[in-house]
OpenMM code with the backbone's topology and positions (N, CA, C; nanometers):
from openmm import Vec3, app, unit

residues = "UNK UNK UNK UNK UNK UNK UNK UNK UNK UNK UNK UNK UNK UNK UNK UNK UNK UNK UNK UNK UNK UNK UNK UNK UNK UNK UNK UNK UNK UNK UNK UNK UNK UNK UNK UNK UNK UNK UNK UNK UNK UNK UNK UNK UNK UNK UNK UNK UNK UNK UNK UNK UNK UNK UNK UNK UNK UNK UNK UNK UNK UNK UNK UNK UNK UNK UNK UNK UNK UNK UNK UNK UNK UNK UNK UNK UNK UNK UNK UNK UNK UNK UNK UNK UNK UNK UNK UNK UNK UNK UNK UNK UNK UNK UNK UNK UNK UNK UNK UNK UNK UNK UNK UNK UNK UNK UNK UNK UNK UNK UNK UNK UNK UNK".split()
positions = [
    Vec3(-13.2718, 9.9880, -1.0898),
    Vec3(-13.3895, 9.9445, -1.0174),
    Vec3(-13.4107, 10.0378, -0.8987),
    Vec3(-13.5104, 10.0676, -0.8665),
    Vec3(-13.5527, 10.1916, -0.7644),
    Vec3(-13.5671, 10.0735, -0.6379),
    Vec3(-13.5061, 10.1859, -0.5509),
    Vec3(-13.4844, 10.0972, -0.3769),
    Vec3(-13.6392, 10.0312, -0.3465),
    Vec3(-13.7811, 10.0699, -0.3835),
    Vec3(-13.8727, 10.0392, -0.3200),
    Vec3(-13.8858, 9.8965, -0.4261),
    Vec3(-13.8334, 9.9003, -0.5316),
    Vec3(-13.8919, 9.7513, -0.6026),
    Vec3(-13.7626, 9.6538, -0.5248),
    Vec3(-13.6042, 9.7214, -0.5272),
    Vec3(-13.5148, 9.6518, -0.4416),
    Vec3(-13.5760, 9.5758, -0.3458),
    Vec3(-13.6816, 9.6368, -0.2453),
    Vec3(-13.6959, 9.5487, -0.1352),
    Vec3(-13.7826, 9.4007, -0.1504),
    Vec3(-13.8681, 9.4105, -0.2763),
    Vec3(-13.9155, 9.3177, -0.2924),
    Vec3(-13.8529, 9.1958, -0.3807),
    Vec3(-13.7052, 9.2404, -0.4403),
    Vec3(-13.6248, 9.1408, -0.4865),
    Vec3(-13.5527, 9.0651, -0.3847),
    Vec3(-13.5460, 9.1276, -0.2612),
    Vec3(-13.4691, 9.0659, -0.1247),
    Vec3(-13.5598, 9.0305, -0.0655),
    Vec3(-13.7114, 9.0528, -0.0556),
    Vec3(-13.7611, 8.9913, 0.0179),
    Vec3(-13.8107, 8.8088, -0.0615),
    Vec3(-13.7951, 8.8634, -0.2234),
    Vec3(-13.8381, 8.7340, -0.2798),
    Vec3(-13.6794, 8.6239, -0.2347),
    Vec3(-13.5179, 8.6749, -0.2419),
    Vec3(-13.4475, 8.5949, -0.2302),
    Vec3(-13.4655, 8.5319, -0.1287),
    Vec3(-13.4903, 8.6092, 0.0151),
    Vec3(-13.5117, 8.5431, 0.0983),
    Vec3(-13.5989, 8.4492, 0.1155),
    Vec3(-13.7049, 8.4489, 0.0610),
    Vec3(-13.8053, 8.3367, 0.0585),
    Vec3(-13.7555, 8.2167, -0.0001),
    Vec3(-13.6874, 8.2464, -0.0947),
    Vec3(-13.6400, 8.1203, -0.1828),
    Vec3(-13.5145, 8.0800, -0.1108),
    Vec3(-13.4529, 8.1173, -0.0702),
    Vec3(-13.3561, 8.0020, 0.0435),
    Vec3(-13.4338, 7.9752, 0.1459),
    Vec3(-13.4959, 8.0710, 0.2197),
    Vec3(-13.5872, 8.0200, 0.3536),
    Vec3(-13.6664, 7.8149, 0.3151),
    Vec3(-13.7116, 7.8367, 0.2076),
    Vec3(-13.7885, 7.7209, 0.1197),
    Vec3(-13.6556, 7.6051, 0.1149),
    Vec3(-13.6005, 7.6564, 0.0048),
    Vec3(-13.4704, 7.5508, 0.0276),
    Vec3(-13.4468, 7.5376, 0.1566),
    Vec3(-13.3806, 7.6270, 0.2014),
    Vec3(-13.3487, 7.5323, 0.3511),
    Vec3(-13.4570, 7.4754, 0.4563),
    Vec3(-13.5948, 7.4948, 0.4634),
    Vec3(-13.6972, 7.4037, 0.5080),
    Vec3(-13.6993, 7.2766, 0.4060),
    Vec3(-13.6871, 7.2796, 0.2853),
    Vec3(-13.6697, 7.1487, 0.2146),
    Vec3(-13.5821, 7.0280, 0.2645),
    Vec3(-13.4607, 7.1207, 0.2848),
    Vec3(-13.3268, 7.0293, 0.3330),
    Vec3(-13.3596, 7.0029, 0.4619),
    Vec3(-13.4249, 7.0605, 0.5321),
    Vec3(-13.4178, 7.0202, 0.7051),
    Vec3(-13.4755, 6.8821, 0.6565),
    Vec3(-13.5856, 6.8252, 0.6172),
    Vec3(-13.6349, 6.7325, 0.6321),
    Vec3(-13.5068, 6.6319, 0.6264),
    Vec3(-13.4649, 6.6082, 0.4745),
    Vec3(-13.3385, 6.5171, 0.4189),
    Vec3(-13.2346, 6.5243, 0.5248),
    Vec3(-13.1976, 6.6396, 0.6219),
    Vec3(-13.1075, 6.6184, 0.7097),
    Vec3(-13.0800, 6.5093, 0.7936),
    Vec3(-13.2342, 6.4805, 0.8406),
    Vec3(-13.2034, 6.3819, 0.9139),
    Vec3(-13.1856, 6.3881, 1.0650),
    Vec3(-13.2448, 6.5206, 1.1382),
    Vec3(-13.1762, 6.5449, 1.2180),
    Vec3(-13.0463, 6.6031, 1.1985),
    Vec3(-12.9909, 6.6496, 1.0835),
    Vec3(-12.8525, 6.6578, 1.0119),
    Vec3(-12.7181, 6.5904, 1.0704),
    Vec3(-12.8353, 6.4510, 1.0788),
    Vec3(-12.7332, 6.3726, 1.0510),
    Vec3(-12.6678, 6.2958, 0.9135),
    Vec3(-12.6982, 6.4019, 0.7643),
    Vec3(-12.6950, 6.3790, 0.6494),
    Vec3(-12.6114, 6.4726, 0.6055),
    Vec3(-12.5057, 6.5049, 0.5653),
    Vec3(-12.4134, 6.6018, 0.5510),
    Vec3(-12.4661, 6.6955, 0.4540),
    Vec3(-12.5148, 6.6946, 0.3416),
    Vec3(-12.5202, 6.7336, 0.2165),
    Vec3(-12.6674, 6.8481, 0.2139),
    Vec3(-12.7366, 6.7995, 0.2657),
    Vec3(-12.8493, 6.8531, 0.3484),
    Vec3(-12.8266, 6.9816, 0.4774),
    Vec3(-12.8073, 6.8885, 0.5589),
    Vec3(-12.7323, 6.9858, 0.7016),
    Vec3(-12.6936, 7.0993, 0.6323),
    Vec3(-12.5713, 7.1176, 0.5460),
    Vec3(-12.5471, 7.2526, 0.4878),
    Vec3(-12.6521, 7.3025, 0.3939),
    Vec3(-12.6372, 7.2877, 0.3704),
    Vec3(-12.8102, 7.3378, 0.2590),
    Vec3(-12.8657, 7.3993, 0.3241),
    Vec3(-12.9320, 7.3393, 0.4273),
    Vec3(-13.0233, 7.4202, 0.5719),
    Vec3(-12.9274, 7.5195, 0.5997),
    Vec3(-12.8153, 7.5258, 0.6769),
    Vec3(-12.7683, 7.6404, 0.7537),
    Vec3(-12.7347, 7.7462, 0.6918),
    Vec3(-12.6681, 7.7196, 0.5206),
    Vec3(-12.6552, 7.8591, 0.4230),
    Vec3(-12.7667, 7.8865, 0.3953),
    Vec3(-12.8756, 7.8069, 0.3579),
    Vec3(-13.0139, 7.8258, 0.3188),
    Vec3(-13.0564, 7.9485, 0.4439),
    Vec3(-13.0773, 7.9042, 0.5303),
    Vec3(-13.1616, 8.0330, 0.6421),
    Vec3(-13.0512, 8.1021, 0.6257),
    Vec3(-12.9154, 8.1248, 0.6549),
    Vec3(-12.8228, 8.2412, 0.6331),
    Vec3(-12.8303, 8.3361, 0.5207),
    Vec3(-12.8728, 8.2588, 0.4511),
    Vec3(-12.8654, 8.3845, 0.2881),
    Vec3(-13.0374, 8.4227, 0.3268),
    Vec3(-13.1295, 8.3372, 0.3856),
    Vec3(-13.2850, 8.4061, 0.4368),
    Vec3(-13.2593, 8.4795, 0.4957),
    Vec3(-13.1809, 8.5309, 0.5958),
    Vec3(-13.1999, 8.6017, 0.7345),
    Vec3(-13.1094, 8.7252, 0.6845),
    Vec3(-13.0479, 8.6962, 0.5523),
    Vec3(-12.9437, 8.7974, 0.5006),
    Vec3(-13.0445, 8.9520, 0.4761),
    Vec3(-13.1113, 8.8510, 0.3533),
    Vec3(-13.1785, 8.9029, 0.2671),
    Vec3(-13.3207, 8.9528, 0.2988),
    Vec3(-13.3651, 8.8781, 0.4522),
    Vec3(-13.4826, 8.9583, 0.5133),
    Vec3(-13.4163, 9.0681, 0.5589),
    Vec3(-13.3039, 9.0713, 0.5993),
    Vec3(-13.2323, 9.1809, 0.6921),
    Vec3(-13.2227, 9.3239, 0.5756),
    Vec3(-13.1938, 9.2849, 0.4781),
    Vec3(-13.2067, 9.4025, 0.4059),
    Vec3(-13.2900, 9.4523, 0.3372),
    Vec3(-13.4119, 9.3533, 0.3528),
    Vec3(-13.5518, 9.3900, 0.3262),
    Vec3(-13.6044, 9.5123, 0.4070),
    Vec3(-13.5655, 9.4747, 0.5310),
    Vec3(-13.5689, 9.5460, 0.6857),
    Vec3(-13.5780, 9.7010, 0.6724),
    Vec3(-13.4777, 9.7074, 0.5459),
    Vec3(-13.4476, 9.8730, 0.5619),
    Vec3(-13.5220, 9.9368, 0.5381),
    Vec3(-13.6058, 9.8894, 0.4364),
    Vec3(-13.6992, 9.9718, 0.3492),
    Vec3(-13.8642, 9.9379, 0.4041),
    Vec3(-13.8828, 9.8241, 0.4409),
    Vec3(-13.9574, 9.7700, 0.4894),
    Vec3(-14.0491, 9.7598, 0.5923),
    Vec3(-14.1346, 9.7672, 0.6707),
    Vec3(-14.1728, 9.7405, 0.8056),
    Vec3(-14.1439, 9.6208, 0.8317),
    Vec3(-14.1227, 9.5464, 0.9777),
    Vec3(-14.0888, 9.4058, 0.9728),
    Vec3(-14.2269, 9.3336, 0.9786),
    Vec3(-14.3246, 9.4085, 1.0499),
    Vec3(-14.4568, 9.3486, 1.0186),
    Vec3(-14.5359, 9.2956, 0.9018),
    Vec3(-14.5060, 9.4088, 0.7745),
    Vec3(-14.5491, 9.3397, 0.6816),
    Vec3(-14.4764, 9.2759, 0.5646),
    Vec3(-14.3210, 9.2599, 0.6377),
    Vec3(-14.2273, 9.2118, 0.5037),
    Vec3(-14.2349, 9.0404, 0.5926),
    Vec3(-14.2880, 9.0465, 0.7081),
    Vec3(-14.2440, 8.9245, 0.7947),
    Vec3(-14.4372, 8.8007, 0.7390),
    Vec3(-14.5536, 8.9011, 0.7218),
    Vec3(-14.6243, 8.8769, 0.7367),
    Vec3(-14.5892, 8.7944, 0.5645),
    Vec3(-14.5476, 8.9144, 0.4512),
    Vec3(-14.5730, 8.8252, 0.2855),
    Vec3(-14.4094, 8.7003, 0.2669),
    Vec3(-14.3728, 8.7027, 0.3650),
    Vec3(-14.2357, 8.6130, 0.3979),
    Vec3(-14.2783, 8.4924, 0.4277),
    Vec3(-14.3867, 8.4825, 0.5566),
    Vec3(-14.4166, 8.3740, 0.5881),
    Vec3(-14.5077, 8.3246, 0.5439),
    Vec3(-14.6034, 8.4144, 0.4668),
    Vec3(-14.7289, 8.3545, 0.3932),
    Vec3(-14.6862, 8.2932, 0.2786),
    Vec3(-14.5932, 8.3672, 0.1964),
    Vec3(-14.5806, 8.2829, 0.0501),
    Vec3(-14.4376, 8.1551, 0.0557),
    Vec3(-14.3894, 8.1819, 0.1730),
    Vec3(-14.3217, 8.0567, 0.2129),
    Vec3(-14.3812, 7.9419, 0.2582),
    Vec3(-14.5039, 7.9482, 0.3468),
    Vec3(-14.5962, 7.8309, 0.3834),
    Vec3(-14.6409, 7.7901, 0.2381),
    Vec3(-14.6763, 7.8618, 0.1514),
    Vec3(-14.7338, 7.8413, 0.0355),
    Vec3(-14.6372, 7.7352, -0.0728),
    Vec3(-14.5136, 7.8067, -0.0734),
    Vec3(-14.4178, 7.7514, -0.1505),
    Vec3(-14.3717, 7.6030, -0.0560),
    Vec3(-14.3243, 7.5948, 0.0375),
    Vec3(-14.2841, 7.4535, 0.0836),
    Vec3(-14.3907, 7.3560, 0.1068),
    Vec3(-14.5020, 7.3694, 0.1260),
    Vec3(-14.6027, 7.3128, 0.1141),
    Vec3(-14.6331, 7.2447, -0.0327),
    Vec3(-14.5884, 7.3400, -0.1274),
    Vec3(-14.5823, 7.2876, -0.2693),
    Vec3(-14.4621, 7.2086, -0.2748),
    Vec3(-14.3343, 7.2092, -0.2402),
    Vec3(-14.2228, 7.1770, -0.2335),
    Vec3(-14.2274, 7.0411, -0.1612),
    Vec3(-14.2860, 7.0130, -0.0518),
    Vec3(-14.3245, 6.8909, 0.0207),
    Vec3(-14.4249, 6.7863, -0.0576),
    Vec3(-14.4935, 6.8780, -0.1433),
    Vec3(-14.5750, 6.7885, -0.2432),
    Vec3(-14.4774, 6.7407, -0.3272),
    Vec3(-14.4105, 6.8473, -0.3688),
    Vec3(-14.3065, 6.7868, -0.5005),
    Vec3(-14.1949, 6.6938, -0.4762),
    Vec3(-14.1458, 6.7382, -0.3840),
    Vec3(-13.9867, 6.6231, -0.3058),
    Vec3(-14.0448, 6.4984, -0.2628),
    Vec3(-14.1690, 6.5102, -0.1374),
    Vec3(-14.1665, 6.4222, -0.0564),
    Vec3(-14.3401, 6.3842, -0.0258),
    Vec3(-14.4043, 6.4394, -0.1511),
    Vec3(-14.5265, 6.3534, -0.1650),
    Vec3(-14.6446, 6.3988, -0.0981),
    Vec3(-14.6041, 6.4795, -0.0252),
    Vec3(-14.6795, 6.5022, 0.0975),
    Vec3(-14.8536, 6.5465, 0.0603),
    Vec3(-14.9283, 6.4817, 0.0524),
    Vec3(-15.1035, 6.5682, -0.0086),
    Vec3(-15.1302, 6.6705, 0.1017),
    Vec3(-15.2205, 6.7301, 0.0399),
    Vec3(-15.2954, 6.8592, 0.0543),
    Vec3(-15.4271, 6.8599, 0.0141),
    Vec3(-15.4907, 6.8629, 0.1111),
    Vec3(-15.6566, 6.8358, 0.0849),
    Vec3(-15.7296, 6.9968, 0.0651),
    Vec3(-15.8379, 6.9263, 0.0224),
    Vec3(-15.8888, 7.0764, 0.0416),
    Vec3(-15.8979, 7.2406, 0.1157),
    Vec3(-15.8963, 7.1823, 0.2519),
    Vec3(-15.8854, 7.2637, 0.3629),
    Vec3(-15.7624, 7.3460, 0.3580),
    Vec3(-15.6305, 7.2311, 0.3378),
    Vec3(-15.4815, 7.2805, 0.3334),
    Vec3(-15.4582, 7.3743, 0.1934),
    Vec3(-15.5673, 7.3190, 0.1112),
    Vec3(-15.5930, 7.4230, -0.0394),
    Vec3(-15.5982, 7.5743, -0.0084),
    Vec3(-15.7347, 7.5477, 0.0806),
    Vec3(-15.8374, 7.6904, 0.0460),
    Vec3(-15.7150, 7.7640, 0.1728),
    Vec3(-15.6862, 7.6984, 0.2709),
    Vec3(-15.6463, 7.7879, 0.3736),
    Vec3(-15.5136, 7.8480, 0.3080),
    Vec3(-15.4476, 7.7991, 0.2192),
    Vec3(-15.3256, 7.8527, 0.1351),
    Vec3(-15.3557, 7.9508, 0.0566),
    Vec3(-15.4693, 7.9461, 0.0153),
    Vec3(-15.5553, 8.0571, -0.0983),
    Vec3(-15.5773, 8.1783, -0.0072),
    Vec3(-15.6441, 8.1533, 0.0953),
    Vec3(-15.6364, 8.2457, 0.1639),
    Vec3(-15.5240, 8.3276, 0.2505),
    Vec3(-15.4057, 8.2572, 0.2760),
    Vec3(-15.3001, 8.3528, 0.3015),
    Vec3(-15.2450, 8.4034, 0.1849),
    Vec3(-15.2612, 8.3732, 0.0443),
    Vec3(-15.2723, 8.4285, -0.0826),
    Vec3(-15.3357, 8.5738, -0.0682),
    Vec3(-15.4399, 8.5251, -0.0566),
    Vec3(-15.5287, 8.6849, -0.0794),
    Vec3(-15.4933, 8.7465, 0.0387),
    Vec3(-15.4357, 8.7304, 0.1948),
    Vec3(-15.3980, 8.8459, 0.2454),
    Vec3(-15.3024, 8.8920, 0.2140),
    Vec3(-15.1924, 8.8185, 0.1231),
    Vec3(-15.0636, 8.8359, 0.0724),
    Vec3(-15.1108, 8.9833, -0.0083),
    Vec3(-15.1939, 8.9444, -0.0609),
    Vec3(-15.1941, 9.0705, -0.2093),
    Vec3(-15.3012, 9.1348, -0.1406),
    Vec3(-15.4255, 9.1322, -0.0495),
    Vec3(-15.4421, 9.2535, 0.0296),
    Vec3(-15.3534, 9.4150, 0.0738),
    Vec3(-15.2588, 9.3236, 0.1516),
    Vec3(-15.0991, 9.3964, 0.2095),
    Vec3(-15.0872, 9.4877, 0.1242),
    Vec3(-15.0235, 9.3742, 0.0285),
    Vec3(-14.9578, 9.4757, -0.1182),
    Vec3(-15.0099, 9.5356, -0.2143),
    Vec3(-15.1593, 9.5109, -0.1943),
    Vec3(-15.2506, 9.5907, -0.2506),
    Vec3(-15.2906, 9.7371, -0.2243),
    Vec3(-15.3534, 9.7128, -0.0841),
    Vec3(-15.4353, 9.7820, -0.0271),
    Vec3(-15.3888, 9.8615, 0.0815),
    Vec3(-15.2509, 9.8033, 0.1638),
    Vec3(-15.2478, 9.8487, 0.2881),
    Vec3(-15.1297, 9.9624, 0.2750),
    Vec3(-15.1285, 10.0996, 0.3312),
    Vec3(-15.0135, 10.2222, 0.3423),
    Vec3(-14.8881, 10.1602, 0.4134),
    Vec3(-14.8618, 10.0497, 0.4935),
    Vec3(-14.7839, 9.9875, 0.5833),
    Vec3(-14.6775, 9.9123, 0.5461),
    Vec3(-14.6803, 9.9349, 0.3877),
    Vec3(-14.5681, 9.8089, 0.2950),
    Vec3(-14.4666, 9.9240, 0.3277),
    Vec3(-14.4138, 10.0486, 0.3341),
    Vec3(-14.2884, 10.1377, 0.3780),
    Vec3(-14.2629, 10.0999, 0.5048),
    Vec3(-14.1926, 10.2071, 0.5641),
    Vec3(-14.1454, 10.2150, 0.6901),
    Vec3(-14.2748, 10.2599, 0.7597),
] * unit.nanometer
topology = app.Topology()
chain = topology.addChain("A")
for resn in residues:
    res = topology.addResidue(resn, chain)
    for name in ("N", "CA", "C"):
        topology.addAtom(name, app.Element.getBySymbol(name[0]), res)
């Protein structure tokens, strides 16, 4: 696998624990729920791993910008799915739209390198 697709396999791991461990914060409890509590703290640890080595290849501006966009996207779905949570229209379209700046970025913009 060539280092420039590498960064986007670390930037996807990181998203996917970042998600898990926003999932688990809720169930923590304040972590006052054991099983949870850890979930969260390896969860952002293996995120903060795996943004970190996104880092290298990456700008932090725009690995930070498709990190937090398709993570709002994903736990937002994840809060629907665990814990019910609706999403109205507004919370729709405004998700659609950090969508399309997502793939703007990675479309369009010279700034996805260093």
């Amino acid at each position: 696998m060539k280092d420039g697709s590498l960064q986007y396999v670390h930037l996807a791991l990181a998203i996917v624990a970042e998600v898990a461990a926003t999932s688990a914060l809720k169930a923590s409890a304040g972590f006052r729920e054991t099983l949870p509590s850890v979930i969260v703290v390896i969860g952002y640890g293996v995120s903060f791993y795996f943004l970190s080595l996104t880092l290298r290849t990456m700008s932090i501006g725009i690995a930070y910008a498709i990190w937090s966009g398709a993570g709002l996207v994903l736990i937002s779905l994840a809060a629907w799915w665990l814990y019910g949570q609706t999403l109205d229209a507004a919370a729709l379209i405004g998700m659609a739209l950090i969508g399309a700046g997502v793939a703007v970025i990675n479309l369009f913009s010279r700034s996805v390198g260093h």
